[in-house]
C-alpha positions in Angstrom: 0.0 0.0 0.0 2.8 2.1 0.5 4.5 1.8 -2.7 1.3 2.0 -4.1 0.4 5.1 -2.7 4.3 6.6 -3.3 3.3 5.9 -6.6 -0.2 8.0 -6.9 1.9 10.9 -5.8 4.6 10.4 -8.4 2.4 10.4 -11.0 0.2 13.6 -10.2 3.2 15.3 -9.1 4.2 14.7 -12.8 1.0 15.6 -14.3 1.3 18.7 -12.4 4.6 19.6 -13.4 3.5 18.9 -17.3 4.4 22.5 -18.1 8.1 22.2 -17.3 8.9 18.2 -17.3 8.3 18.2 -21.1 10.9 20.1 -21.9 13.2 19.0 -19.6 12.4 15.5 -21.1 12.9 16.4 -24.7 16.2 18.2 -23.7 17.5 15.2 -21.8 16.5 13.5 -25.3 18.1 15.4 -27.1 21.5 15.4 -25.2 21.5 11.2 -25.3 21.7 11.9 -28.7 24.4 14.7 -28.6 26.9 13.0 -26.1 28.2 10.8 -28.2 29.9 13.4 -30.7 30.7 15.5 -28.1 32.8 13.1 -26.2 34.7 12.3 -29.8 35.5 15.4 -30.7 36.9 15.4 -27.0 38.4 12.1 -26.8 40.5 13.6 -30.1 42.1 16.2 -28.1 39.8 19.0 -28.6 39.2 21.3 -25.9 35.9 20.7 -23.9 34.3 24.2 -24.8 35.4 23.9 -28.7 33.3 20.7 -28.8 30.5 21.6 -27.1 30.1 24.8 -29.1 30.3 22.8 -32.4 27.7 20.2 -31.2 25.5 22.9 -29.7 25.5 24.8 -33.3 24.6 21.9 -34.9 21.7 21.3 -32.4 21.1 24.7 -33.8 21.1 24.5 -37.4 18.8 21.1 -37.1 16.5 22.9 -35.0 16.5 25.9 -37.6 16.2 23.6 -40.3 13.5 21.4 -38.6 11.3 24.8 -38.3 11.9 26.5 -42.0 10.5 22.6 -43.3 7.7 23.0 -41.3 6.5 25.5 -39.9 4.7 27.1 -42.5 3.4 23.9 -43.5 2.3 22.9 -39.6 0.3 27.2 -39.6 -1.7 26.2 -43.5 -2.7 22.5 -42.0 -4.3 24.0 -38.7 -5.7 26.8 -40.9 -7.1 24.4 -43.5 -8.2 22.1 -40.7 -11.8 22.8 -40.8 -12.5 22.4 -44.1 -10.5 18.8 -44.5 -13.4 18.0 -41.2 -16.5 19.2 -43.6 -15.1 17.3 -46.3 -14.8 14.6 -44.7 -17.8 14.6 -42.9 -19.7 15.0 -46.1 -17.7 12.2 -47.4 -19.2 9.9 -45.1 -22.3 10.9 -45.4 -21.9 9.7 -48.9 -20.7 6.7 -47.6 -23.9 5.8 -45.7 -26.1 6.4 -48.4 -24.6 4.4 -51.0 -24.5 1.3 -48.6 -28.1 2.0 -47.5 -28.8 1.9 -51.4 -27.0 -1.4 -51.4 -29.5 -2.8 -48.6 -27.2 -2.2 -45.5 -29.5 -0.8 -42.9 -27.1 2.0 -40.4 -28.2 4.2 -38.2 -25.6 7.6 -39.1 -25.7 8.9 -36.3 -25.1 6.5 -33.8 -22.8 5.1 -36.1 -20.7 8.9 -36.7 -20.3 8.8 -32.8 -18.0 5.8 -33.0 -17.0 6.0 -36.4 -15.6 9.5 -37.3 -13.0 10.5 -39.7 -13.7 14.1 -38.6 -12.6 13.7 -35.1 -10.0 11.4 -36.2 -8.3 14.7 -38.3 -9.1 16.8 -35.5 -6.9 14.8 -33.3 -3.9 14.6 -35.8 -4.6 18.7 -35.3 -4.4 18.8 -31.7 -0.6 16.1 -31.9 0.4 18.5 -34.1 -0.1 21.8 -32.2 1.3 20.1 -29.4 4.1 19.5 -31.0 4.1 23.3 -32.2 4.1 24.8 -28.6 7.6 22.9 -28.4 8.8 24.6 -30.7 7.5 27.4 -28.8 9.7 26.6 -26.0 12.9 25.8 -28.1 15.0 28.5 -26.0 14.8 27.1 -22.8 15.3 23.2 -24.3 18.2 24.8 -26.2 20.2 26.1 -23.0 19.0 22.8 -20.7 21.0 20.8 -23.1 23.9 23.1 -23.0 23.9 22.1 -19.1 23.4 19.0 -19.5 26.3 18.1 -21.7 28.6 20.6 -19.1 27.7 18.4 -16.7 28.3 15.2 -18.7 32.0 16.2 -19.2 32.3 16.7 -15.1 29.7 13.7 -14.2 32.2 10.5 -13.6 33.6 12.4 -11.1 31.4 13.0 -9.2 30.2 9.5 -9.1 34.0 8.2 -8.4 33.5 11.1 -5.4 30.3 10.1 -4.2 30.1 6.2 -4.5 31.8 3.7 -1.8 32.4 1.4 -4.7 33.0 3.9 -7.8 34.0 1.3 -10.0 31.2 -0.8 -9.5 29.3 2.1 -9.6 31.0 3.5 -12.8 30.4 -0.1 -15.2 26.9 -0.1 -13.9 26.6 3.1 -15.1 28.4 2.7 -18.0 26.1 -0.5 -19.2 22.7 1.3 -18.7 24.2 4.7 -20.8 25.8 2.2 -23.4 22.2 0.3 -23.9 20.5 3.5 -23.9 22.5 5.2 -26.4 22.6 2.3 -28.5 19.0 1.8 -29.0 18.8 5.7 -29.5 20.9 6.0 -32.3 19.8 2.6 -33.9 15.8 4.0 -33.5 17.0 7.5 -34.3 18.0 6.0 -37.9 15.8 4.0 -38.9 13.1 6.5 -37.8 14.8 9.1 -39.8 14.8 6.6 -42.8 11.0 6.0 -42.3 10.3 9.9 -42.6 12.5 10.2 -45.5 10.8 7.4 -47.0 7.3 8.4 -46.1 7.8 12.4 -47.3 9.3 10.9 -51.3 6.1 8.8 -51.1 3.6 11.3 -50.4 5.4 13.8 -52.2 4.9 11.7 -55.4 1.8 10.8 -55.4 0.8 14.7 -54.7 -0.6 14.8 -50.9 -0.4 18.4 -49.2 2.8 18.7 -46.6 4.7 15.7 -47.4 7.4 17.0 -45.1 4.8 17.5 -42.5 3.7 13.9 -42.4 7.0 12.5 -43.0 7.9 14.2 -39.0 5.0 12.6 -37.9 6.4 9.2 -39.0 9.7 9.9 -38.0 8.7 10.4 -34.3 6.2 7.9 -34.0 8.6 5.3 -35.3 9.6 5.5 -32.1 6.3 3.6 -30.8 6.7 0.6 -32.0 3.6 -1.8 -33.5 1.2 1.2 -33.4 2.8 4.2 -34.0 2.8 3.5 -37.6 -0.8 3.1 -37.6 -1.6 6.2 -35.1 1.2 8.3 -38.4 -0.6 7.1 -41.4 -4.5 7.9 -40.7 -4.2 11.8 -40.8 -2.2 11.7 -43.9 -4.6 8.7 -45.2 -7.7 10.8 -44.5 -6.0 14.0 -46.4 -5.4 12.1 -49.4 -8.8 11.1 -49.6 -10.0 14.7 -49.3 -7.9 16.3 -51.2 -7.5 13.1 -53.9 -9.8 11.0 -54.0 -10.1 7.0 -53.2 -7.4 5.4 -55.1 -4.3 7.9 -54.4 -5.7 7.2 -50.3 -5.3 3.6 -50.8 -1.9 4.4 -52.8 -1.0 6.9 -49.6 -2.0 3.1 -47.1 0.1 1.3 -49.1 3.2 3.0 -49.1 3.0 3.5 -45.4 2.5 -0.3 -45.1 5.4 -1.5 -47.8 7.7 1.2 -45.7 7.1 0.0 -42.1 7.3 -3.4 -43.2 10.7 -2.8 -44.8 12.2 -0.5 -41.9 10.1 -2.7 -38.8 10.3 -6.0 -40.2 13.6 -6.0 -42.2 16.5 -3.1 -41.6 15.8 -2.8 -37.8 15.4 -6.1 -36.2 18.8 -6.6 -38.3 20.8 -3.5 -36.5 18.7 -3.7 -33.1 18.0 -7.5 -32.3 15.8 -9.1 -30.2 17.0 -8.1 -26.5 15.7 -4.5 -26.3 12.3 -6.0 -27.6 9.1 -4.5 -25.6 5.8 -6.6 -25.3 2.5 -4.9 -27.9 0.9 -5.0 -24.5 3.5 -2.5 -22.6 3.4 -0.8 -25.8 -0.2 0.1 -25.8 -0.3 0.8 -21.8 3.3 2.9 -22.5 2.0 5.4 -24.8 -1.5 5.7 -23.2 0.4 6.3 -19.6 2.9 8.5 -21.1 0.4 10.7 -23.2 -2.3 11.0 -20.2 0.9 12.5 -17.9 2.7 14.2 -21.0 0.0 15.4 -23.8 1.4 14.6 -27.1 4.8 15.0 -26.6 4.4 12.1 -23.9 2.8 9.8 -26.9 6.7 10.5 -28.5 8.8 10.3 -25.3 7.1 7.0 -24.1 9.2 3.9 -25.7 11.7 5.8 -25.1 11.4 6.1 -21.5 9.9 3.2 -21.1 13.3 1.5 -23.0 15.8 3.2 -20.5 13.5 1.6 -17.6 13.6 -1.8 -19.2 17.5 -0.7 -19.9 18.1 0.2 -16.2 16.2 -3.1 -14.4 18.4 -5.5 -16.7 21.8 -3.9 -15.5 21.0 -5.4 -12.2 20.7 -9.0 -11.0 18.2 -7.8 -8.5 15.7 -6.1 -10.9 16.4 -8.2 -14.0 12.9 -10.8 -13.5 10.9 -7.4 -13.7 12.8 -6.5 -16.6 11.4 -9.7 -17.8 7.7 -8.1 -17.3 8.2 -5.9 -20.2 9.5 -8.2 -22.7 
């Protein structure tokens, strides 16, 4: 009862401090991902400050890069929002009536209460604008990493200082950061290959912000199973309003030749089996993390849930709960 109550307040201390833990979260993110040039420029005989200043202006120039691609495309899609709902709407309206020609007897509207594609675009609008009031906050990620990666040049010793076995400490330590960063940079590449993919895709067969869509897969690559599913239905849906029917089932098919080529193929070659999560912690993962988080949580949660697993199997002790999430 104790844990269990420890763990109530953890979790609405958490949702409390939305505001300023998903930033924090996305910084640490984004530092996993910067350490490991930073430390080779260092471990070359650069000076610390040079190579943090040319890793921090190239966090820079991605993040300048990453809002000229999209940003104006991110402002029209919000814009054009409710019209792509009418459309749709209307679209299904037509639906119903040609299977009620047919002899298939719905009720619309109890069926439209389940059954939307409206509310299905309006939520790909609300990810999205989440995602925009990051971008929002880019300052204060930007100088959280800078910290973060000063610290990481100081932080083994200070380990060595405060440990009564350092060394043990230090390969314990070493293990989870090694697993973590591995699985990073493995995910980070094959999601970055899924978005490439996905944007040359939509772009030729003409759907509206190919770029756009080709983020969305890109970070919810990241969530394995159904984050594919969760990226394709907005742009799916768009392509059928803006298209028609067969260019919508072209836009499906694309998504599903792609994440069957980078899920079932390239990764599973580069990142094995042992970092494998079960569909089930998945699914409670991402709802968990995006209840406490908002959208950004629905990004951040394999992640997060990964450097958990990663952290229990370092240690005898914890391993059989490490097991749990397999």
């Amino acid at each position: 009862m104790l844990v269990a109550a420890a763990f109530v307040i953890l979790v609405a201390g958490m949702k409390a401090a939305q505001p300023l833990l998903v930033p924090f979260l996305l910084a640490l993110f984004i530092a996993v991902m910067a350490t490991p040039p930073l430390f080779y420029l260092t471990s070359k005989g650069m000076p610390n400050w040079l190579a943090l200043s040319i890793v921090m202006v190239g966090i820079i120039l991605c993040g300048i890069l990453l809002g000229w691609m999209i940003g104006g495309s991110l402002d029209d899609f919000k814009a054009n929002l409710p019209k792509y709902q009418e459309r749709l709407t209307e679209q299904s309206h037509g639906l119903f009536l040609w299977l009620q020609k047919y002899g298939f007897k719905l009720n619309e509207g109890a069926l439209s209460n389940f059954v939307n594609p409206g509310k299905a675009m309006s939520l790909a609008g609300k990810l999205l604008s989440g995602l925009g009031n990051v971008l929002t906050q880019a300052l204060f990620i930007l100088i959280t990493v800078t910290f973060i990666l000063l610290e990481a040049s100081v932080f083994q010793q200070k380990i060595r200082a405060f440990s009564s076995d350092p060394e043990a400490s230090m390969a314990r330590i070493r293990e989870i950061t090694t697993g973590i960063k591995q699985y990073m940079s493995i995910k980070t590449s094959t999601s970055l290959l899924t978005g490439v993919l996905v944007s040359s895709s939509l772009w030729l067969i003409g759907v509206d912000y190919p770029v756009l869509w080709g983020l969305i897969a890109f970070l919810f690559n990241y969530v394995p199973n159904i984050g594919s599913i969760i990226a394709a239905i907005p742009a799916i849906l768009l392509a059928l309003v803006q298209l028609g029917l067969w260019p919508a089932l072209w836009t499906g098919l694309s998504y599903v030749l792609i994440n069957a080529l980078v899920g079932n193929v390239i990764e599973p070659r580069f990142m094995g089996k042992g970092l494998g999560l079960s569909p089930l912690i998945v699914f409670i993962s991402l709802v968990f993390w995006g209840w406490i988080l908002g959208p950004v949580g629905m990004f951040l949660s394999i992640p997060l849930t990964m450097t958990l697993k990663i952290a229990l199997d370092s240690n005898e002790e914890t391993r059989k709960f490490a097991l749990l999430l397999e």
